[in-house]
KERO-591821 format. One line per 10 residues: their letters; for each residue x, y, z of N, C-alpha, C, O, CB. Coordinates in Angstrom, 3 decimals, always signed. Each point is the difference from the previous one (the first is absolute). Glycine has a CB too. Layout:
% KERO-591821
A = X/Y/Z/X/Y/Z/X/Y/Z/X/Y/Z/X/Y/Z  ...
***
This chain:
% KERO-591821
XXXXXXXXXX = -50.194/-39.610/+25.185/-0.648/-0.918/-0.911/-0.173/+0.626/-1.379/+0.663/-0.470/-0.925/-1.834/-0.586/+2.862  +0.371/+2.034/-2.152/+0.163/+1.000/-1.221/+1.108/-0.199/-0.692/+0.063/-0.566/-1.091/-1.134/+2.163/+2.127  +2.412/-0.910/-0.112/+1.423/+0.162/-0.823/+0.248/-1.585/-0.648/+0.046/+0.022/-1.230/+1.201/+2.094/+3.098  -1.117/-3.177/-1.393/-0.004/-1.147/-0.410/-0.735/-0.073/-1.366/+0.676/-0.233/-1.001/-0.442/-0.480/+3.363  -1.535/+0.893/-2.467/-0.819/+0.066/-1.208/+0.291/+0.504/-1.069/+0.052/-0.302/-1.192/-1.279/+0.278/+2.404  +1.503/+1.288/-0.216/+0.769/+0.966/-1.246/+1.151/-0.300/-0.819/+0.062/+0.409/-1.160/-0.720/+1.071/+2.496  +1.717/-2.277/-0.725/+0.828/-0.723/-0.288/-0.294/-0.885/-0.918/+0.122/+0.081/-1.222/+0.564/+0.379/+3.025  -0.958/-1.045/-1.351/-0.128/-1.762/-0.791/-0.949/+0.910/-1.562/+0.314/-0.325/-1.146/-0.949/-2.398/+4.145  -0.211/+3.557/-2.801/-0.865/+0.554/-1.058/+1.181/+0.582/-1.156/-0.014/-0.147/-1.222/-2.282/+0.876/+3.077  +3.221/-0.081/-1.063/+0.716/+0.497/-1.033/+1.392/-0.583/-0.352/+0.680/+0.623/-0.815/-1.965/+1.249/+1.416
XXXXXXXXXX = +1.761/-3.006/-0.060/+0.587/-1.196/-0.493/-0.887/-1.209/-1.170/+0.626/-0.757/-0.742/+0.606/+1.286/+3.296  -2.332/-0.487/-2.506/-0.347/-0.722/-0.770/-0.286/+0.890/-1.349/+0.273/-0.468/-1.106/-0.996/-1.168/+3.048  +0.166/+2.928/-1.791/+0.213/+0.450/-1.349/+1.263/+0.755/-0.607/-0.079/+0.450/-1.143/-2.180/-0.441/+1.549  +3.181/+0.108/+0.187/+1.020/-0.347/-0.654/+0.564/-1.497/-0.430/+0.743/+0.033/-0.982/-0.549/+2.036/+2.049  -0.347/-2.927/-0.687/-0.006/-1.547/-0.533/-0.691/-0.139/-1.321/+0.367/-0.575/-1.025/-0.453/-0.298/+3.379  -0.960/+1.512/-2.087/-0.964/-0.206/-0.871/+0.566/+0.802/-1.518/+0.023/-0.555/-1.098/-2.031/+0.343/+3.325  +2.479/+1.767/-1.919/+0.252/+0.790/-0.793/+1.183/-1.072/-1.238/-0.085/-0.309/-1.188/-0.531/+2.774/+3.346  +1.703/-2.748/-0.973/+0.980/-0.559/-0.697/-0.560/-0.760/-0.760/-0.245/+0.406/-1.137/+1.727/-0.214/+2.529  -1.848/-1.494/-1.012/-0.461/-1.280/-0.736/-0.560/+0.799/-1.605/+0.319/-0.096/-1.185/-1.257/-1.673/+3.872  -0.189/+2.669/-1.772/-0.661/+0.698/-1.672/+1.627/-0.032/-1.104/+0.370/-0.755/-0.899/-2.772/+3.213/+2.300
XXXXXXXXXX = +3.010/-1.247/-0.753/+1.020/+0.051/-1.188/+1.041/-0.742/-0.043/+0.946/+0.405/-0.676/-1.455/+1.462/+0.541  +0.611/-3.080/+0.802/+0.760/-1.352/-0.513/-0.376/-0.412/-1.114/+0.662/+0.008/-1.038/-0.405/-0.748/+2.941  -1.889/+0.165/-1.672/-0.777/-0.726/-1.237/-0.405/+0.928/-0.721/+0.095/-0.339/-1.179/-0.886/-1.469/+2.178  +0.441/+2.674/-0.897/-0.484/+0.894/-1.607/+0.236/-0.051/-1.095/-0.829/+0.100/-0.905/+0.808/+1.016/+1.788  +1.618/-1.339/-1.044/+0.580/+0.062/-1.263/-0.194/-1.245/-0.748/+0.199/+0.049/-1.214/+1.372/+1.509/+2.062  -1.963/-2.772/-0.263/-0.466/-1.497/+0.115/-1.211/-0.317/-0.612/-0.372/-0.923/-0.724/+1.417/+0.809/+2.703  -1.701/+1.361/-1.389/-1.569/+0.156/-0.455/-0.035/+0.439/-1.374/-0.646/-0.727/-0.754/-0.184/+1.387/+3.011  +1.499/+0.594/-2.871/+0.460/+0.672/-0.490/+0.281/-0.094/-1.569/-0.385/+0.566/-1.024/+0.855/-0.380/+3.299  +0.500/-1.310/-1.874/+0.500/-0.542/-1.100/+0.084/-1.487/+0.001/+0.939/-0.796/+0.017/+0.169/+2.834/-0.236  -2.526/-2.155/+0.192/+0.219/-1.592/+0.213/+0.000/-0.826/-1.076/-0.369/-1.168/+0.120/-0.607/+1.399/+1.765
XXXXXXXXXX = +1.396/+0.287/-3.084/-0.394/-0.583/-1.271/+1.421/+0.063/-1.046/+0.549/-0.959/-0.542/-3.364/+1.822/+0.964  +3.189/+0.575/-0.496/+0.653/+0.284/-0.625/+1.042/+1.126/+0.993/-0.688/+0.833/+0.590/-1.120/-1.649/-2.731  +2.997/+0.918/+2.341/+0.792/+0.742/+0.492/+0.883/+1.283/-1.250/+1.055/-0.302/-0.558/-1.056/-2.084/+2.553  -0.518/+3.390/-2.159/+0.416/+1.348/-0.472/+1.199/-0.330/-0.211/+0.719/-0.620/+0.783/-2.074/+2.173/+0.296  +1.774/-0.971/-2.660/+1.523/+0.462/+0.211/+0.788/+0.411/+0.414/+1.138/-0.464/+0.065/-1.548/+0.364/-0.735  -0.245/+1.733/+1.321/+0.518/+0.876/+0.892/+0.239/-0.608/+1.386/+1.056/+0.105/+0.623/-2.153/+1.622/-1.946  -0.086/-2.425/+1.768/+0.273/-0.710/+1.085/+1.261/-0.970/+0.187/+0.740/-0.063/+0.983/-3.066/+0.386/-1.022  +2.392/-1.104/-1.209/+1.272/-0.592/+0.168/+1.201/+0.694/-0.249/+0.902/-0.548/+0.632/-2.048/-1.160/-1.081  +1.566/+2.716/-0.223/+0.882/+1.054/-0.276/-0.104/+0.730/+1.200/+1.153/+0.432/+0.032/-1.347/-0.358/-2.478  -0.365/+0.399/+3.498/+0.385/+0.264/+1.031/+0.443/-0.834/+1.147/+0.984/+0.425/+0.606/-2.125/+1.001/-1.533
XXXXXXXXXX = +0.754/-2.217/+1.223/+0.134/-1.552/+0.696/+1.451/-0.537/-0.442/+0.415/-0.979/+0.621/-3.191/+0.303/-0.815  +3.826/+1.380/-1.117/+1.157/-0.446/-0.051/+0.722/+1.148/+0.299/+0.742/-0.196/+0.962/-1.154/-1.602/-2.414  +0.487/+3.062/+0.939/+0.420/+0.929/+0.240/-0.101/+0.841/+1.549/+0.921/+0.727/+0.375/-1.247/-1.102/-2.886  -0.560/+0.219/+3.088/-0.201/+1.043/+1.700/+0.823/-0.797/+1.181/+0.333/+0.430/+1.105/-3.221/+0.436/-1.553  +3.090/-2.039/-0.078/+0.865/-0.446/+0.883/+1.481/+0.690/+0.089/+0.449/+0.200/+1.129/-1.862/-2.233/-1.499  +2.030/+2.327/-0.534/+1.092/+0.651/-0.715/+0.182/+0.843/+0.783/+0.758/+0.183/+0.952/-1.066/-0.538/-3.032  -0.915/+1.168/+1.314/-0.072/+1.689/+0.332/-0.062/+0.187/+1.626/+0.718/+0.796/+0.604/-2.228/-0.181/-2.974  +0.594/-1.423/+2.950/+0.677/+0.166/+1.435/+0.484/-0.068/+0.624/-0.137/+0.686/+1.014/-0.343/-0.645/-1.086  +1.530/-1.048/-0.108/+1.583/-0.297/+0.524/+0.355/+1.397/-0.307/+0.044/+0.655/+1.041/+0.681/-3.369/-1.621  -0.456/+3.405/-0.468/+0.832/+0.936/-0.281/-0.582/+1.141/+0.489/+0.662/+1.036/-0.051/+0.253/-2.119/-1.734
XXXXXXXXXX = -2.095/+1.104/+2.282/-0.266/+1.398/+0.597/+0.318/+0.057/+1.087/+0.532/+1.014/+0.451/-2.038/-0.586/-1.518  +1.141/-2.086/+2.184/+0.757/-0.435/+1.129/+1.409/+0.517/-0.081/+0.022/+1.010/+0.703/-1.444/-3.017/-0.521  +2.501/+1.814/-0.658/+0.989/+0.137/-0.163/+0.327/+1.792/+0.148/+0.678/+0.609/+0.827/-0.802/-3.175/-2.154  -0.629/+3.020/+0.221/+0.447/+1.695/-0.048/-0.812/+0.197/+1.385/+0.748/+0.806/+0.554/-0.618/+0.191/-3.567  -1.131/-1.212/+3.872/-0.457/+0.413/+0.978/+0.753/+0.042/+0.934/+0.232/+0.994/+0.687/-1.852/-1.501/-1.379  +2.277/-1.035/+0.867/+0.822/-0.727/+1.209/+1.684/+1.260/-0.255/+0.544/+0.465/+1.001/-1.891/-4.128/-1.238  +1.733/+3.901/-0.802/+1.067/+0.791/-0.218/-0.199/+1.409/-0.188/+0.939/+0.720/-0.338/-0.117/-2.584/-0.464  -2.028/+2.326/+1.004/+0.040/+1.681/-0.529/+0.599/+1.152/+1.008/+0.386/+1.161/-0.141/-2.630/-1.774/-1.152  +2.122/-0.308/+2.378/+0.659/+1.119/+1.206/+1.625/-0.443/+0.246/+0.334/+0.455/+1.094/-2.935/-0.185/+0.441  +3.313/-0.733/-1.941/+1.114/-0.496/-0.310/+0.949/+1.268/+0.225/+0.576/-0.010/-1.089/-1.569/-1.907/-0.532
XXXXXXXXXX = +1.412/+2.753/+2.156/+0.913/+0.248/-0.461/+1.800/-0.078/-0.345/+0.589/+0.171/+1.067/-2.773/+0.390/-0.495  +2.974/-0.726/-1.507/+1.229/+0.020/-0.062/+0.795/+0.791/+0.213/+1.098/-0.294/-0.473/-1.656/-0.733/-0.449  +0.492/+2.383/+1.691/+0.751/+0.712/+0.291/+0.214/+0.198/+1.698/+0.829/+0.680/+0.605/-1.403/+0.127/-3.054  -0.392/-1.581/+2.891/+0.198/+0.350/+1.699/-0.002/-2.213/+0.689/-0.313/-1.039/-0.582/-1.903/+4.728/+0.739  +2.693/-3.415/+1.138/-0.483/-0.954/+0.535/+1.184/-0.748/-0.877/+1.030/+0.449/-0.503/-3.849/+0.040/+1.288  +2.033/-2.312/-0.749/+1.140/-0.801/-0.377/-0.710/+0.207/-1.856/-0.396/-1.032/-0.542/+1.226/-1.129/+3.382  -0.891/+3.106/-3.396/-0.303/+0.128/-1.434/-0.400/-1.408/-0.602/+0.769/-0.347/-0.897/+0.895/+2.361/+0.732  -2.447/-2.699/+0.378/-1.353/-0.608/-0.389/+0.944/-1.832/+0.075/-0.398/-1.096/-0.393/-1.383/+3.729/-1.721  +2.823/-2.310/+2.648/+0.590/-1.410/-0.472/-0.747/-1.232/+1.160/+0.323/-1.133/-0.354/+2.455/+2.423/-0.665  -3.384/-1.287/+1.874/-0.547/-1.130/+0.234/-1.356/-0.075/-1.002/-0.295/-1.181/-0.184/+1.403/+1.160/+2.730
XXXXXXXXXX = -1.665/+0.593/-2.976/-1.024/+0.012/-1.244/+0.067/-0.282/-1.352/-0.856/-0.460/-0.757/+0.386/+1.756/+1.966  +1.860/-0.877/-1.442/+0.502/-0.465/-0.919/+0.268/-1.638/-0.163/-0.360/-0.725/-0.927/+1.066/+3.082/+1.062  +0.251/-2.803/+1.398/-0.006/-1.547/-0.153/-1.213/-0.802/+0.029/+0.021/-1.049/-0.644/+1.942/+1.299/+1.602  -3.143/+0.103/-0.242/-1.233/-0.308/+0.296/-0.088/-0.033/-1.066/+0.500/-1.088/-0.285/-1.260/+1.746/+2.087  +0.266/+0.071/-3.210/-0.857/-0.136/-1.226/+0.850/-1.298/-0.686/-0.481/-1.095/-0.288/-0.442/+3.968/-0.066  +2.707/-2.313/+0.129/+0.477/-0.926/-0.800/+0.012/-1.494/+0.901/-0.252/-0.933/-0.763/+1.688/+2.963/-0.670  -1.236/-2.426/+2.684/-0.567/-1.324/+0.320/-1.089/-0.469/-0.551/-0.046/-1.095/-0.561/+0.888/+1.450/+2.278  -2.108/+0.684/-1.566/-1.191/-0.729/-0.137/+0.144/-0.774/-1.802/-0.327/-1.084/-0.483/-1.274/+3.124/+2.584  +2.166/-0.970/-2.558/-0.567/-0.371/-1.530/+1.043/-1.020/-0.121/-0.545/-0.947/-0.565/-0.502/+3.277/-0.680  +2.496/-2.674/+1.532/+0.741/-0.987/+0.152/-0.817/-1.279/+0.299/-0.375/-0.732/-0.916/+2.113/+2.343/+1.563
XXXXXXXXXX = -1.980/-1.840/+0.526/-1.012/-0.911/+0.437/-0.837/-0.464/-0.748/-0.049/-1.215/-0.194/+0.248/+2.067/+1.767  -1.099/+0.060/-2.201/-1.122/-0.530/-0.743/+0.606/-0.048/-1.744/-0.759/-0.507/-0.825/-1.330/+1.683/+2.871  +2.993/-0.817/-2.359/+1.031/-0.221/-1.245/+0.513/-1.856/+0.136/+0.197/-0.773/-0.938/+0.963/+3.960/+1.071  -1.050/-3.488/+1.448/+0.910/-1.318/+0.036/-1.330/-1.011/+0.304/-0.181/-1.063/-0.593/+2.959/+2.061/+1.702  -3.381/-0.623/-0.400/-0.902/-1.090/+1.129/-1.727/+0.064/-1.700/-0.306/-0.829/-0.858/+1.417/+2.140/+5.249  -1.496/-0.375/-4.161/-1.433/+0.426/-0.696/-0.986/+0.376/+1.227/-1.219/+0.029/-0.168/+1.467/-1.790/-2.048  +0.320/+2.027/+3.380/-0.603/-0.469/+1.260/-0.169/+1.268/+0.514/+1.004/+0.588/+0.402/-0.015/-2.865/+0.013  -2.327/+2.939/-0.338/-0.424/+1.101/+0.224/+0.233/+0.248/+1.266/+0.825/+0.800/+0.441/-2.205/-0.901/-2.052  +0.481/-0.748/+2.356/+0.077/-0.216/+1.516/+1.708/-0.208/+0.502/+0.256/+0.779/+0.918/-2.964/-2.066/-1.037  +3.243/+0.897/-0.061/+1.186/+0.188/+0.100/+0.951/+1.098/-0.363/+0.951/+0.451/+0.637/-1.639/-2.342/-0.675
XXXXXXXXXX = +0.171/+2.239/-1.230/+0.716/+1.190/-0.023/+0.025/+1.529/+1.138/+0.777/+0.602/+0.742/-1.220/-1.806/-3.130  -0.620/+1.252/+2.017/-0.967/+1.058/+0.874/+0.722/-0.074/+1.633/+0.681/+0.933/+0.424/-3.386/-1.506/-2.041  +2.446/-0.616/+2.385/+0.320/+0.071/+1.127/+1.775/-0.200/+0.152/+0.681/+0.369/+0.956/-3.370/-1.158/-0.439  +3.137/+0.135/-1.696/+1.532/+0.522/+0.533/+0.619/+1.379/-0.632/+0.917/+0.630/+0.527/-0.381/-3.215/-0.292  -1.019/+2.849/-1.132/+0.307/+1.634/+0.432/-0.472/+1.100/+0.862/+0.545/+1.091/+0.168/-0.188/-1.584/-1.899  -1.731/-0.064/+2.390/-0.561/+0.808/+1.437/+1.120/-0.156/+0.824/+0.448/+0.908/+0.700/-3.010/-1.416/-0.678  +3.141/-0.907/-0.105/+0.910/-0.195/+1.711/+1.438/+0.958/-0.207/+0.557/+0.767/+0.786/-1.323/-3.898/-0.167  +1.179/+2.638/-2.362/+1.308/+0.526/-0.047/-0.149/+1.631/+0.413/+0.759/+0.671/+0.699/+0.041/-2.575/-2.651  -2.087/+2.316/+1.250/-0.076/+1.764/+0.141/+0.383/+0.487/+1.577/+0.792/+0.835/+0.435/-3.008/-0.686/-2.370  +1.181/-1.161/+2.631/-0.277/+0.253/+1.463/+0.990/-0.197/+0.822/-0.078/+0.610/+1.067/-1.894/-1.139/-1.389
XXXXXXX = +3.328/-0.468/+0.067/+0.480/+0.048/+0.805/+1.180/+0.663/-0.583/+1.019/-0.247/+0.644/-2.238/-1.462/+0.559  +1.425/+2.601/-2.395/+0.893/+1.221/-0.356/-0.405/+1.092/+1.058/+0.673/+0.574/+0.856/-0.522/-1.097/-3.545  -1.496/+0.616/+2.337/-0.354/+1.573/+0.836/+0.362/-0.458/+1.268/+1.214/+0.156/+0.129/-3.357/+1.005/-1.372  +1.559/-1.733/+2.393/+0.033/-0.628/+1.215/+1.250/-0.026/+0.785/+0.273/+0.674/+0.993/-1.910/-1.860/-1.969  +2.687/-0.120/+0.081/+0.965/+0.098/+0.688/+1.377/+0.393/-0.664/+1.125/+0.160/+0.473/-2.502/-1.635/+0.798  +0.849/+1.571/-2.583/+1.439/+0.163/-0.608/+0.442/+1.910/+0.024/+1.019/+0.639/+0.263/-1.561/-3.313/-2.206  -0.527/+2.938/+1.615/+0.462/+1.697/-0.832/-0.813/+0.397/+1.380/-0.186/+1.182/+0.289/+0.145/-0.853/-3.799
***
């Protein structure tokens, strides 16, 4: 019975935690929204694709193994995709499949 309590006690304040920093910024800026705020709000989106990217590729290497070429088609699909469609969600998951089924069954 305890563990249950304990549970539900510390599911709700994490619920709770989140919600806090959902709405805060709501609270926050409820009048006027910062420059910086909006100058980051266009730019971090960017910046984290591209760190995604150097993360997702840093162990890459081209000298062993099949030298990075299912990774290679993986990136250039994705950005193909989202070059033709605008379609993130789409992009994303057909270069997961193309990657996945290079490594898997092809190489």
């Amino acid at each position: 019975m305890m563990d249950n309590m304990h549970s539900f006690l510390l599911i709700a304040v994490v619920a709770l935690v989140t919600m806090g920093i959902r709405f805060l910024p709501f609270v926050i800026f409820r009048k006027k929204t910062p420059r910086l705020v909006l100058y980051m709000g266009k730019v971090l989106p960017f910046a984290i694709m591209g760190m995604l990217v150097v993360y997702t590729l840093k162990h890459v290497s081209v000298v062993e193994g099949n030298h990075g070429i299912p990774e290679l088609i993986g990136v250039l699909l994705v950005a193909f995709l989202h070059k033709w469609k605008h379609n993130t969600l789409l992009s994303i998951v057909g270069g997961t499949i193309i990657y996945m089924l290079l490594v898997q069954v092809v190489l």
